[in-house]
ROSE-4610 file (N, C-alpha, C; in Angstrom, 1 decimal, always signed):
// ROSE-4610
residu = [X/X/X/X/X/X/X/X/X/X/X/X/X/X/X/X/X/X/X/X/X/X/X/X/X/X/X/X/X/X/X/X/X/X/X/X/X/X/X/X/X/X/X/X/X/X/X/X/X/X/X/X/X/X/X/X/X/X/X/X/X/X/X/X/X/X/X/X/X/X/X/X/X/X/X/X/X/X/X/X/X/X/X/X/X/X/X/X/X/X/X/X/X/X/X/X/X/X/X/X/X/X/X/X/X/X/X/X/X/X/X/X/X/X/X/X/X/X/X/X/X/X/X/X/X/X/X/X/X/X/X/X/X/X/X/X/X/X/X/X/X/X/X/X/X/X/X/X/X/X/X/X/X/X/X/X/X/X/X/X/X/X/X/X/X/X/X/X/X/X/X/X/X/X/X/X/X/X/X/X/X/X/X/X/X/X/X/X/X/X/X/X/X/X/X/X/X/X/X/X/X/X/X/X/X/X/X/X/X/X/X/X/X/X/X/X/X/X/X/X/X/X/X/X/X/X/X/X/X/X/X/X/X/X/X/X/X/X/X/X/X/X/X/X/X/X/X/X/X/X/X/X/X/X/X/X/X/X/X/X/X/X/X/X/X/X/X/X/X/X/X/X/X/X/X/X/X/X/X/X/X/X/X/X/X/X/X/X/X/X/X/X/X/X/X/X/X/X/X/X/X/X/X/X/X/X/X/X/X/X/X/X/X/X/X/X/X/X/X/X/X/X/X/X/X/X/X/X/X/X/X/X/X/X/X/X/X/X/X/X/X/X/X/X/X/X/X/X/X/X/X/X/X/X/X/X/X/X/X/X/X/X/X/X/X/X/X/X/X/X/X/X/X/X/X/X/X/X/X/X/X/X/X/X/X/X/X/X/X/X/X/X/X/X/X/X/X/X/X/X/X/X/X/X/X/X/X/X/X/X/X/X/X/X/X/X/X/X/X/X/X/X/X/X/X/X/X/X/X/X/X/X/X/X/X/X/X/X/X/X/X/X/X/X/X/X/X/X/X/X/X/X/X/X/X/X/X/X/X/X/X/X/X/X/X/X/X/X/X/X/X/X/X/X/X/X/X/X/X/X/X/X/X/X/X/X/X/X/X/X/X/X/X/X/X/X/X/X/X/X/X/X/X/X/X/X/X/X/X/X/X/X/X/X/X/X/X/X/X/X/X/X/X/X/X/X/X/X/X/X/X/X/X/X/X/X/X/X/X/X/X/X/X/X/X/X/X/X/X/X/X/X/X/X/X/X/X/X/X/X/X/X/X/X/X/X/X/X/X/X/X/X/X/X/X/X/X/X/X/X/X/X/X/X/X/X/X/X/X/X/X/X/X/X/X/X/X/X/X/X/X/X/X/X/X/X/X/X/X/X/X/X/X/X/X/X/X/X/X/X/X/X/X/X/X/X/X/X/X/X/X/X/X/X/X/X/X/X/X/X/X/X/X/X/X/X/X/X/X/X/X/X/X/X/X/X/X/X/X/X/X/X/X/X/X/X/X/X/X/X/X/X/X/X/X/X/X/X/X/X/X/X/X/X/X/X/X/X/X/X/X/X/X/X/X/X/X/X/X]
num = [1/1/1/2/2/2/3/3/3/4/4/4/5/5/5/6/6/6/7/7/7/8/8/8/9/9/9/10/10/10/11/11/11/12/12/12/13/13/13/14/14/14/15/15/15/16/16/16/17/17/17/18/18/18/19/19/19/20/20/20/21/21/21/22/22/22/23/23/23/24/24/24/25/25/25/26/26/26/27/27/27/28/28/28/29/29/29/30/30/30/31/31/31/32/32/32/33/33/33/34/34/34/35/35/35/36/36/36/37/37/37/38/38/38/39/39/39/40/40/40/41/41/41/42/42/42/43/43/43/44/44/44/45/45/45/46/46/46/47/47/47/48/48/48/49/49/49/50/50/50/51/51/51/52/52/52/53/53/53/54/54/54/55/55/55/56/56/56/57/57/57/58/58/58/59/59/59/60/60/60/61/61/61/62/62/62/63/63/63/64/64/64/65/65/65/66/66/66/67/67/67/68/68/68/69/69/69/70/70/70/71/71/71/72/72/72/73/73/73/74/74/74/75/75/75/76/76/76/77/77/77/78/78/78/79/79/79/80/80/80/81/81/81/82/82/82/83/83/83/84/84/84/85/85/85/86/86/86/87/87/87/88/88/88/89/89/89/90/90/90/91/91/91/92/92/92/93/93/93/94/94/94/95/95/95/96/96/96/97/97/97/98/98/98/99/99/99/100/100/100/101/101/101/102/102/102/103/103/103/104/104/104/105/105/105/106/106/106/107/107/107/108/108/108/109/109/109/110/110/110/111/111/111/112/112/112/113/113/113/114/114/114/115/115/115/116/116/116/117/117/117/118/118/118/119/119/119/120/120/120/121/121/121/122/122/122/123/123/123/124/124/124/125/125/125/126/126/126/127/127/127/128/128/128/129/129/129/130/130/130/131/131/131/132/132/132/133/133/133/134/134/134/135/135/135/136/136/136/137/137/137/138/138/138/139/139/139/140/140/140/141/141/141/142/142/142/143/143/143/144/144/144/145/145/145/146/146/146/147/147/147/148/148/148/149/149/149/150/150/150/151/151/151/152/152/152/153/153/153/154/154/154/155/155/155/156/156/156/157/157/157/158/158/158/159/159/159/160/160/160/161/161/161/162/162/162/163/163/163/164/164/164/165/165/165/166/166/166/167/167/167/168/168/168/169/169/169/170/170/170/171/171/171/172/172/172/173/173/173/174/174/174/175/175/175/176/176/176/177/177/177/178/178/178/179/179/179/180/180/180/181/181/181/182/182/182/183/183/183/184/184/184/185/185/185/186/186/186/187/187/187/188/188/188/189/189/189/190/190/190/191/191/191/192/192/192/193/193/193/194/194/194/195/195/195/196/196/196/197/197/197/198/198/198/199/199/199/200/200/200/201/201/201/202/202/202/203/203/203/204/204/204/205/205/205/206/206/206/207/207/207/208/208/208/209/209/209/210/210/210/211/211/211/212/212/212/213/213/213/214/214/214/215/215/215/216/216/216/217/217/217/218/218/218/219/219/219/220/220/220/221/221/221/222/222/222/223/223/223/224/224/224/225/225/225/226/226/226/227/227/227/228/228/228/229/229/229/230/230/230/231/231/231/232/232/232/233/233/233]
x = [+0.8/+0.0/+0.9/+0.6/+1.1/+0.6/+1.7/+1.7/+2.5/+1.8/+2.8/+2.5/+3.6/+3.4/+4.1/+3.6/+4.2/+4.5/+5.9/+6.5/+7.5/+8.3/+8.9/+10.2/+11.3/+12.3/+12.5/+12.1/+11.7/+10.6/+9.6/+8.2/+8.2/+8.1/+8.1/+7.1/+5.4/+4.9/+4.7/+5.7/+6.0/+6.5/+7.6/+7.9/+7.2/+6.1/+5.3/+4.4/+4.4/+3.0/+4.1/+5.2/+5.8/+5.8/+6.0/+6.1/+4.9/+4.1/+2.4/+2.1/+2.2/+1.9/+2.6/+4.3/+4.8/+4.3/+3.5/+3.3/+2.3/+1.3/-0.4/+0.0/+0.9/+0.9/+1.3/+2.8/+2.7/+1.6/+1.1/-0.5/-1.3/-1.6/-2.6/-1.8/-0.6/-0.5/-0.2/+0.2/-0.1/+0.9/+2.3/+3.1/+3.0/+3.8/+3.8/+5.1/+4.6/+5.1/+5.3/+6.4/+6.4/+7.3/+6.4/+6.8/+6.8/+8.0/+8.2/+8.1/+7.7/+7.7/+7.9/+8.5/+9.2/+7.7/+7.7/+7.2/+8.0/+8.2/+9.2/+8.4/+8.2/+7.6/+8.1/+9.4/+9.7/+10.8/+10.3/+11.0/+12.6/+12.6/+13.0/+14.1/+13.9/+14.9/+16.5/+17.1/+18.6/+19.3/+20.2/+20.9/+21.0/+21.4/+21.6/+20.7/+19.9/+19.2/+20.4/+20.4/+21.0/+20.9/+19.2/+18.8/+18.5/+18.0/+17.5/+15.8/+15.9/+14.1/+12.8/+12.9/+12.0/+11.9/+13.0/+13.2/+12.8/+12.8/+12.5/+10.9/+10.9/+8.8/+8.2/+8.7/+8.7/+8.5/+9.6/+9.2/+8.4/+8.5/+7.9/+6.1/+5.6/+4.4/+3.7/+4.6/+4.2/+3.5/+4.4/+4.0/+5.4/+5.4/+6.2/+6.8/+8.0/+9.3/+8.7/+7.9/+7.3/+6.3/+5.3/+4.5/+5.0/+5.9/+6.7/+7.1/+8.2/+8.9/+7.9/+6.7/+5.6/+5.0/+4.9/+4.3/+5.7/+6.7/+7.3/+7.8/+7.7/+7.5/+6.6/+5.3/+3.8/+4.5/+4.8/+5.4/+6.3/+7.5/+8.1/+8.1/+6.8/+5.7/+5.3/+5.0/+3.7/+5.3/+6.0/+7.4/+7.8/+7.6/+8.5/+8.0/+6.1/+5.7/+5.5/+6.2/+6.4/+8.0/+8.6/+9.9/+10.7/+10.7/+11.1/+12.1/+13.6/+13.4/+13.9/+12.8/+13.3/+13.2/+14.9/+16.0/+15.4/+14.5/+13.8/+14.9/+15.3/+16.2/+17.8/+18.0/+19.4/+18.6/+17.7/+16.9/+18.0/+18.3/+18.4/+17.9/+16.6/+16.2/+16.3/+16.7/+17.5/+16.4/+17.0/+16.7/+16.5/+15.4/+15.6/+15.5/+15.7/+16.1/+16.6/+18.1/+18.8/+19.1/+18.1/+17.4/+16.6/+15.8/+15.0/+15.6/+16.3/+17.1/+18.0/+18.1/+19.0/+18.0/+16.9/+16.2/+15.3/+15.4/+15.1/+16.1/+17.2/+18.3/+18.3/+17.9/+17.9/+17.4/+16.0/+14.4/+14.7/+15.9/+16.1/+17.0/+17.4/+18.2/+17.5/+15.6/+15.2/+15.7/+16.2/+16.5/+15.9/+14.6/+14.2/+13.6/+13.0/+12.7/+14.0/+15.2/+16.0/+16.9/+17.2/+17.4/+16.1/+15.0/+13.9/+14.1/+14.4/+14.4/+16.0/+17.3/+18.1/+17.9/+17.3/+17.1/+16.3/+15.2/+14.3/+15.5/+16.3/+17.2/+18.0/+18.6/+19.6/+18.8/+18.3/+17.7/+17.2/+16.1/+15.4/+15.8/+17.1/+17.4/+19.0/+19.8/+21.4/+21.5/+20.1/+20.4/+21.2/+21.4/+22.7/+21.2/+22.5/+21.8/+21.6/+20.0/+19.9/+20.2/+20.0/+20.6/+21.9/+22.6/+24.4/+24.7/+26.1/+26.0/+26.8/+27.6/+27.9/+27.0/+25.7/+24.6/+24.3/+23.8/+23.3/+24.7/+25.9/+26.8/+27.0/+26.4/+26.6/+25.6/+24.4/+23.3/+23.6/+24.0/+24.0/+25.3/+26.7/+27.1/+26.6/+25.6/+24.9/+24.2/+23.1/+22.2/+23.5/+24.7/+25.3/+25.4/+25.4/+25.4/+26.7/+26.7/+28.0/+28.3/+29.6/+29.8/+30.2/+30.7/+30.8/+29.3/+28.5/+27.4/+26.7/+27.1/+26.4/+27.0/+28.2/+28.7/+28.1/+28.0/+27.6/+26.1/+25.4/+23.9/+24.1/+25.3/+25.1/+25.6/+26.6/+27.6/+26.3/+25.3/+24.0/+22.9/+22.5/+20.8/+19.7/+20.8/+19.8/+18.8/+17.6/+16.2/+15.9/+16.2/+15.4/+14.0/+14.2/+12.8/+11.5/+12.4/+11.4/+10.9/+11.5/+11.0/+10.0/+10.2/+9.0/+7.8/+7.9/+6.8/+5.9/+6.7/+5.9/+5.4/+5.9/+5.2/+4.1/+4.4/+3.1/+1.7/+2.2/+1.0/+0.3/+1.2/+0.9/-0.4/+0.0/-0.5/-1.7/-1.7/-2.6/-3.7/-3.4/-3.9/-4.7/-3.8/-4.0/-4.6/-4.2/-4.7/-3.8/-2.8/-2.6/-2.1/-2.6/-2.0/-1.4/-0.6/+0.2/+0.3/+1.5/+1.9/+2.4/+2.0/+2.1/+0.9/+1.0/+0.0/+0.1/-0.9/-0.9/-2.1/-1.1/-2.7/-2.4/-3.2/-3.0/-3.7/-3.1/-3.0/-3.9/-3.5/-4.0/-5.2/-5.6/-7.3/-7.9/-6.9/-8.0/-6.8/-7.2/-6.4/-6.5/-5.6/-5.4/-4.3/-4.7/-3.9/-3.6/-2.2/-1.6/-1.1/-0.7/-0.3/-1.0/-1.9/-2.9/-2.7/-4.0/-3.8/-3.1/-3.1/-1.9/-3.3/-4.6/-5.7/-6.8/-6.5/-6.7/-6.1/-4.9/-3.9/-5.0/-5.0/-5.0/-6.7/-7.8/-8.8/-8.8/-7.6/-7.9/-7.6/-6.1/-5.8/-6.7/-7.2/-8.5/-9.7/-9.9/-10.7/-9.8/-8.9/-8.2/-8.5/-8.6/-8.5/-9.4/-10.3/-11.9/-12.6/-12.0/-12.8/-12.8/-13.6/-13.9/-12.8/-13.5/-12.7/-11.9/-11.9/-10.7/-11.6/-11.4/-11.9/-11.1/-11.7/-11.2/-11.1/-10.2/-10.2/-10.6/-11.5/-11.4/-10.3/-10.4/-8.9/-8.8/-10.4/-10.1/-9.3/-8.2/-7.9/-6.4/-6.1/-4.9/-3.8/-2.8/-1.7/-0.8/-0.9/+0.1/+1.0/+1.8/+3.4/+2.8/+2.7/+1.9/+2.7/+3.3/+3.7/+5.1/+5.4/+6.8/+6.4/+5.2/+4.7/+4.0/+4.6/+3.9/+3.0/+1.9/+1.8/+0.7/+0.9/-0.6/-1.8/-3.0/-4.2/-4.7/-5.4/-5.7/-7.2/-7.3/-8.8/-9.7]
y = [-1.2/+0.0/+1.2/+2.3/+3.4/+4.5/+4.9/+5.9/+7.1/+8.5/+10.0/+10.4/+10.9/+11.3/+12.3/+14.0/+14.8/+14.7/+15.2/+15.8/+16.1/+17.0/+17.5/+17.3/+17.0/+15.7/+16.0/+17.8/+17.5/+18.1/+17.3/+17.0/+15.7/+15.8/+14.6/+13.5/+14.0/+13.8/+12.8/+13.2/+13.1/+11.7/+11.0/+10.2/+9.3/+9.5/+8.9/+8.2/+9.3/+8.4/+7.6/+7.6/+6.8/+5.4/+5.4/+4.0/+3.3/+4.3/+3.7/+3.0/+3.9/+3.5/+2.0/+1.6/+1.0/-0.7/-0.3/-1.4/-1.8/-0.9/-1.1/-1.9/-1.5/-2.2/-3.3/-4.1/-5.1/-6.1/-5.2/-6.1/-6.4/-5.4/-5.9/-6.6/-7.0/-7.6/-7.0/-5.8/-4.6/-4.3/-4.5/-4.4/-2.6/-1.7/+0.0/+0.2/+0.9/+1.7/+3.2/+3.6/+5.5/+6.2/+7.1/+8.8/+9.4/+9.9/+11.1/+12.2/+13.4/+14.9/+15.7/+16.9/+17.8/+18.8/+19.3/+20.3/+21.1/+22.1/+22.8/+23.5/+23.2/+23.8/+25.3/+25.8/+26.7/+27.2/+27.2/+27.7/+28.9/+30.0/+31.1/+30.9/+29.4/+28.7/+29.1/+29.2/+29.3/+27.7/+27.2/+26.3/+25.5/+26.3/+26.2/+27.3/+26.7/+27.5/+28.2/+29.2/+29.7/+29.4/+29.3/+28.8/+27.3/+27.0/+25.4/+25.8/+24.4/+24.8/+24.9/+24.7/+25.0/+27.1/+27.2/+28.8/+29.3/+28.9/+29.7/+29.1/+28.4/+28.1/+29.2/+29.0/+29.6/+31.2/+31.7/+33.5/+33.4/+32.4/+32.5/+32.4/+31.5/+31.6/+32.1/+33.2/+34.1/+32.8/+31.7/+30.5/+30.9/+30.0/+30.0/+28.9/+28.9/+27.9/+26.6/+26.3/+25.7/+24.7/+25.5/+25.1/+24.4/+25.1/+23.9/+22.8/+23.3/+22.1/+20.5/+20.7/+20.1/+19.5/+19.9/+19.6/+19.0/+19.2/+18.2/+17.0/+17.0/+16.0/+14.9/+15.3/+14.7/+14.1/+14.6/+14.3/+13.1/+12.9/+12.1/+10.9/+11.4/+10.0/+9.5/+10.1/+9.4/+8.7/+9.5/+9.0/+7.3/+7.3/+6.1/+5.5/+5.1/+4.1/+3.7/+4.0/+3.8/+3.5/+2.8/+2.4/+4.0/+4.9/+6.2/+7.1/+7.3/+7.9/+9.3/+10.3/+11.8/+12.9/+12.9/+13.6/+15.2/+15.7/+16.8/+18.0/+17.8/+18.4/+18.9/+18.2/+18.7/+18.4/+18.6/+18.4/+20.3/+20.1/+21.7/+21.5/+22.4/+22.4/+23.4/+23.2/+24.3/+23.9/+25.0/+24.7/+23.2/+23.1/+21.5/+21.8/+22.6/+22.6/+21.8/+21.7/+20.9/+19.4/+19.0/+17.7/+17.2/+18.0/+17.3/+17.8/+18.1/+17.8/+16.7/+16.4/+14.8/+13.8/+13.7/+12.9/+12.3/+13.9/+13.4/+12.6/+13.1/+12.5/+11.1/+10.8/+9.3/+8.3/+9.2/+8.5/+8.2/+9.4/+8.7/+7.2/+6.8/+5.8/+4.4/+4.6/+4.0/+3.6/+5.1/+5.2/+6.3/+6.4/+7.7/+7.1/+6.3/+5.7/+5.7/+5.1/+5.3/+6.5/+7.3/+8.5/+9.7/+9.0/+10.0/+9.4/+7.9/+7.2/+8.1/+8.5/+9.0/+10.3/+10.7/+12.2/+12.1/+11.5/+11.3/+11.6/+10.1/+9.9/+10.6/+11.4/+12.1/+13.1/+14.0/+15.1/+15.2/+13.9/+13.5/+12.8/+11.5/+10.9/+11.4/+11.7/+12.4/+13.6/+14.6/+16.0/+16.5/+16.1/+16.5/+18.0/+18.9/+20.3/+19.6/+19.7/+18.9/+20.2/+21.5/+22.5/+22.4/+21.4/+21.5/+20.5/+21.2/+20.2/+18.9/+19.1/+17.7/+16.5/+17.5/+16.2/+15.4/+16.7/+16.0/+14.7/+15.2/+14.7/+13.1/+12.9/+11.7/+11.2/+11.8/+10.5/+10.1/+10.6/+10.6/+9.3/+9.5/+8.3/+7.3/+7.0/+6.4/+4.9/+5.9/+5.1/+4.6/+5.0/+4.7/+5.3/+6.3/+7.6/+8.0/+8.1/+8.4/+9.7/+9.8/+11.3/+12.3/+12.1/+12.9/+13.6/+12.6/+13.1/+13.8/+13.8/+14.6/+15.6/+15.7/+17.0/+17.9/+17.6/+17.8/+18.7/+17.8/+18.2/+19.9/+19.6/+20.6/+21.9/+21.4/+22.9/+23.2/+22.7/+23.5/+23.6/+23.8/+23.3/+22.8/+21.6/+20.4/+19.8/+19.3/+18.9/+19.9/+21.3/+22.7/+22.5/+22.6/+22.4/+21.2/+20.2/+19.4/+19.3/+19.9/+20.5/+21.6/+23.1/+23.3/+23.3/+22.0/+21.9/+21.5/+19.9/+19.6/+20.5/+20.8/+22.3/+22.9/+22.9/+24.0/+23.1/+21.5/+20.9/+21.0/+20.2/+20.2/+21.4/+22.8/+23.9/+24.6/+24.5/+24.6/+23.8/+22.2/+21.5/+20.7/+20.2/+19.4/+19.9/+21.5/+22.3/+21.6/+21.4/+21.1/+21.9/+22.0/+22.9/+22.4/+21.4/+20.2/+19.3/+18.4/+17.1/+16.0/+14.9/+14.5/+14.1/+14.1/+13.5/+12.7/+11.9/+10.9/+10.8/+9.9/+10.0/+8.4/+7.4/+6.3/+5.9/+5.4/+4.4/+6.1/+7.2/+8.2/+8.6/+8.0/+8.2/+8.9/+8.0/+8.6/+9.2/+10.7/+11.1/+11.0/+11.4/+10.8/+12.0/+12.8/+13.8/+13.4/+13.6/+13.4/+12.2/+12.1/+10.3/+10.0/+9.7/+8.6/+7.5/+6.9/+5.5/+4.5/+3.3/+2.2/+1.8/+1.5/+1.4/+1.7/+3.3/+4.3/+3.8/+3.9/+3.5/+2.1/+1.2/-0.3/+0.1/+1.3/+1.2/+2.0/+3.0/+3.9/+2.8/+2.1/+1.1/+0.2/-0.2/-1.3/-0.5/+0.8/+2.0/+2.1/+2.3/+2.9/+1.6/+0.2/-0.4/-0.8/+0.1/-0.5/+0.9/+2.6/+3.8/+3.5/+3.8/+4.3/+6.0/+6.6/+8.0/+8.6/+9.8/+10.2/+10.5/+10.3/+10.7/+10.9/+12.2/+12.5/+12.1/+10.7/+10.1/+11.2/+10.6/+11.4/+11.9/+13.2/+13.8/+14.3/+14.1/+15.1/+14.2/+15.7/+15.3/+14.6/+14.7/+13.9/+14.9/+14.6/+15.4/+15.2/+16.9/+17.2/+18.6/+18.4/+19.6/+20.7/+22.3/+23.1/+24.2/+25.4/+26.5/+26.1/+25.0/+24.8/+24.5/+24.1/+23.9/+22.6/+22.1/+20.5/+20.5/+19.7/+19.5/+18.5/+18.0/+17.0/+17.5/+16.9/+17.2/+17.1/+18.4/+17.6/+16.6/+15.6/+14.9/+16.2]
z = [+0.0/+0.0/+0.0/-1.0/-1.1/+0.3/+0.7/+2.2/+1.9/+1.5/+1.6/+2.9/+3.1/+4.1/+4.4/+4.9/+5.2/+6.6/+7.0/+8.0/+8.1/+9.7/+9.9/+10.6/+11.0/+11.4/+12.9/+12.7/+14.3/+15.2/+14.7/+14.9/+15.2/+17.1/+17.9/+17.4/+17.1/+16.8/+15.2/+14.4/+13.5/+13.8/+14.1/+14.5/+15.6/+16.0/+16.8/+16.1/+15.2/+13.9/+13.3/+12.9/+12.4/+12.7/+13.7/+14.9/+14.7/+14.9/+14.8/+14.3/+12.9/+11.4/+11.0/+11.0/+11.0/+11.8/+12.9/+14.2/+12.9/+12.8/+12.5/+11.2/+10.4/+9.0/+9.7/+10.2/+10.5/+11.1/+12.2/+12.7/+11.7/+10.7/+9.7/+8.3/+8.6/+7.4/+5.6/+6.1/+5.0/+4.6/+3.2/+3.3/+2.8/+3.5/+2.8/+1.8/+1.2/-0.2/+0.4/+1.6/+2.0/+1.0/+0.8/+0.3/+1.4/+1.2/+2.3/+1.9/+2.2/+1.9/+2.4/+2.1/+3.1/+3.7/+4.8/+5.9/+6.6/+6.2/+7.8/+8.4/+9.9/+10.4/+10.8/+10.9/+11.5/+9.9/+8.9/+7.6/+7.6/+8.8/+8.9/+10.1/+11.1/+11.8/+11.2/+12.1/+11.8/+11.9/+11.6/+11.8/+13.2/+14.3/+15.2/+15.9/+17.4/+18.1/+19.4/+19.7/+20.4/+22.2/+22.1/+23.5/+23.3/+24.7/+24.9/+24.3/+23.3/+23.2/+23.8/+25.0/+25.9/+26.2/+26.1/+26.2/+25.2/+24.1/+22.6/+22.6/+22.9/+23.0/+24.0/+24.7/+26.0/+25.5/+24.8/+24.6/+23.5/+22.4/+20.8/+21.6/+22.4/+22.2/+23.8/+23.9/+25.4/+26.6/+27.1/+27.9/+28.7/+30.1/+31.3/+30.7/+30.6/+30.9/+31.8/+32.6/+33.6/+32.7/+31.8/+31.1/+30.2/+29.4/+28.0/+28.6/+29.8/+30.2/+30.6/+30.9/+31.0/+30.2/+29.0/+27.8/+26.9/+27.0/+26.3/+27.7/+28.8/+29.3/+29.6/+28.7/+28.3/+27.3/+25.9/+25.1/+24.3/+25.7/+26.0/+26.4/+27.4/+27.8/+26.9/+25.8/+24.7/+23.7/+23.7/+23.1/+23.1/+24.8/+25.0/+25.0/+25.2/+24.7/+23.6/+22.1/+21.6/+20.9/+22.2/+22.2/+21.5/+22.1/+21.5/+22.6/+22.4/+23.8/+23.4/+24.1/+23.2/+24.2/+24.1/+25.1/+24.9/+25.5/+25.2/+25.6/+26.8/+27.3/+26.2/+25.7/+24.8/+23.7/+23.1/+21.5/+21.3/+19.9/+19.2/+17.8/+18.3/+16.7/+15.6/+14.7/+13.6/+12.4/+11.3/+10.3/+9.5/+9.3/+8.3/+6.9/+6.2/+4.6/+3.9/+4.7/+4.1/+4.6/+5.5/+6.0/+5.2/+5.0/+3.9/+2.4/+1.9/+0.3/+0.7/+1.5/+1.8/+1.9/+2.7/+3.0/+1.1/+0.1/-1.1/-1.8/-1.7/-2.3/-1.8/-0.5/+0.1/-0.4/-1.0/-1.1/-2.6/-3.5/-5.2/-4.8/-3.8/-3.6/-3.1/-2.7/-1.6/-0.2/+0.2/+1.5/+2.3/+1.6/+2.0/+3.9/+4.3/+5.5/+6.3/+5.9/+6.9/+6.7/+5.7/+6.4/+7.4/+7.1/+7.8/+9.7/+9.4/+11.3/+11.5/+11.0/+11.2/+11.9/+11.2/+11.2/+12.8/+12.8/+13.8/+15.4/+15.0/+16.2/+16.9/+15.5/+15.9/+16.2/+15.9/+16.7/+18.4/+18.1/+19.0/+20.2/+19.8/+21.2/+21.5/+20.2/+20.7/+20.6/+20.7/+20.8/+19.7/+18.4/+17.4/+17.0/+16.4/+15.8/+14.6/+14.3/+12.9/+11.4/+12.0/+10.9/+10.2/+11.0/+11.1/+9.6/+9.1/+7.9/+8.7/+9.8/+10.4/+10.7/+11.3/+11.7/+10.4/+9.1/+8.3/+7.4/+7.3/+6.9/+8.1/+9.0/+9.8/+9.6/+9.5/+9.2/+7.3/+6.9/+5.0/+5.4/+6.4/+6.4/+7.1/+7.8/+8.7/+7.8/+7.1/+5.9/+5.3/+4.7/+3.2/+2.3/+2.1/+1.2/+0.7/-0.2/-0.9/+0.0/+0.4/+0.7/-0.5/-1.7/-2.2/-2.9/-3.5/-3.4/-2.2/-1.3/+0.0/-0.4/-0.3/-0.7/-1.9/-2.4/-4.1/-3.3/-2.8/-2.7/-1.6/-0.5/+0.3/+0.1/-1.3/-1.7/-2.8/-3.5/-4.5/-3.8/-4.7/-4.6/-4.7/-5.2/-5.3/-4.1/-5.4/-4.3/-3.4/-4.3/-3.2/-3.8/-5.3/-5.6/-5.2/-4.8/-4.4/-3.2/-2.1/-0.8/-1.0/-2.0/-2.1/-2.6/-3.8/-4.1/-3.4/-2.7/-1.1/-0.6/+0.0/+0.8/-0.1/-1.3/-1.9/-1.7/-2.3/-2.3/-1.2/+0.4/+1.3/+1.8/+1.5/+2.1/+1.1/-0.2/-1.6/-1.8/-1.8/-2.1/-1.2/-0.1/+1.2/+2.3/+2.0/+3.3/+4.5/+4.9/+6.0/+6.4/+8.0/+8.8/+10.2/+9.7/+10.7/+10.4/+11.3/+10.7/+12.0/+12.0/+10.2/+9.9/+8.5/+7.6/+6.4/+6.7/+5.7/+5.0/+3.5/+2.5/+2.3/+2.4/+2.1/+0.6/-0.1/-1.4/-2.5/-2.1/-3.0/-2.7/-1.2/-1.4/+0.0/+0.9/+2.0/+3.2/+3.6/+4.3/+5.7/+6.9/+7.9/+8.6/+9.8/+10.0/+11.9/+11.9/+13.6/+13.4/+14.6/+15.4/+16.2/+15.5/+15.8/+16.1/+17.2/+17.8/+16.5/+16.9/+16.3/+15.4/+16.2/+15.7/+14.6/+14.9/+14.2/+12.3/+12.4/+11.3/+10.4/+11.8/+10.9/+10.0/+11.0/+10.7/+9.0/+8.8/+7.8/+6.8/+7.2/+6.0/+5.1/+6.3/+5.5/+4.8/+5.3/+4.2/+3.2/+3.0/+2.4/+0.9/+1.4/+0.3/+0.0/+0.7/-0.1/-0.2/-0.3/-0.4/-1.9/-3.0/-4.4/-4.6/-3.7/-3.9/-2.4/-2.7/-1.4/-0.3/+0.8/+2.0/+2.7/+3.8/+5.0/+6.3/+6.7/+8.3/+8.9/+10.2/+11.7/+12.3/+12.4/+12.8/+14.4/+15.1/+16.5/+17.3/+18.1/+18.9/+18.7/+17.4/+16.8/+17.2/+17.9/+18.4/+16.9/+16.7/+15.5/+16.1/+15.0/+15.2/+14.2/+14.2/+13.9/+14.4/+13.3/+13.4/+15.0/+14.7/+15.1/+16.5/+16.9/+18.4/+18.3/+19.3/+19.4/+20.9/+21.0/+21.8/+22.3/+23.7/+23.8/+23.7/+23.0/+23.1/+24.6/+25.2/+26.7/+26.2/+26.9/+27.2/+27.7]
């Protein structure tokens, strides 16, 4: 089954549906076909963040240092039970531009899945600056990637355009206004990280909708204008 899927590499969230998604297809027996697409949630991000990201949430969305630190400790909860461990505390989140022109360059190789679990890890459990051309240059040797070709990609501009087309679709077409998201087999979409459940229920729609429909989205914790967070009950 064909699976696109927009997100963001460091959109915890993002990787939560991953895991999900991943569980649900194996329970149901479903072998996936992923497209990955680029999203940046925070476009205008520098490389490297100067403060810890709880501080920059913290002044970006007028909240107490007390409150973020809370909400990505919810987060982390929801993280690890999905075998996830995400070092919130040393996370630095930078620019992903040039994460995602690698993660295309991966995907012309079919490696676009494990450079996207790289990206995930390194951000998320070794705290690496995912803006940095080092981060990106260790997960590119990580997967297997030629390094001269890495190079190649980081000294142009290659796969700029295919980041924003993503994006155009994503925000034109899709209307999304968060991630992640998924469209399964072209037909029926699916927004957040959603139960493991949820997943197996769209799939089996998915191979019996005629046309595209819109899964049930409330409540689905998504990454949005660079802010993640739990839905309360």
């Amino acid at each position: 089954m064909r699976v696109d899927i927009w997100s963001d590499v460091v959109c915890p969230f993002c990787y939560i549906g991953k895991k999900r998604l991943e569980k649900a297809a194996t329970e149901a027996g479903v072998e996936l076909e992923v497209h990955w697409h680029s999203y940046q949630l925070d476009p205008e991000a520098p490389a490297r963040q100067e403060v810890s990201n709880s501080e920059r949430l913290a002044q970006k969305y007028n909240r107490t240092l007390a409150e973020v630190e809370e909400m990505q400790r919810n987060i982390a909860a929801m993280a690890k039970e999905e075998g996830i461990e995400f070092n919130w505390e040393g996370a630095n989140s930078g620019n992903t531009f040039n994460a995602h022109r690698l993660i295309h360059l991966a995907q012309s190789k079919g490696l676009g899945s494990e450079a996207k679990e790289a990206f995930f890890f390194s951000y998320m459990t070794q705290g690496l600056a995912i803006g940095e051309r080092e981060t990106i240059e260790d997960v590119a040797s990580r997967i297997g990637l030629n390094p001269v070709e890495v190079d190649d990609l980081l000294d142009s501009d290659a796969y700029a355009d295919f980041v924003k087309f993503d994006e155009e679709v994503a925000r034109e077409q899709l209307q999304v206004t968060g991630v992640p998201f998924f469209v399964f087999d072209q037909r029926v979409a699916l927004a957040g990280a959603q139960p493991t459940e949820v997943f197996k229920q769209v799939m089996e729609k998915a191979l019996e909708a005629p046309a595209t429909t819109e899964a049930n989205t409330e409540d689905a914790p998504t990454c949005a204008d660079d802010e993640c967070e739990v839905p309360k009950k």
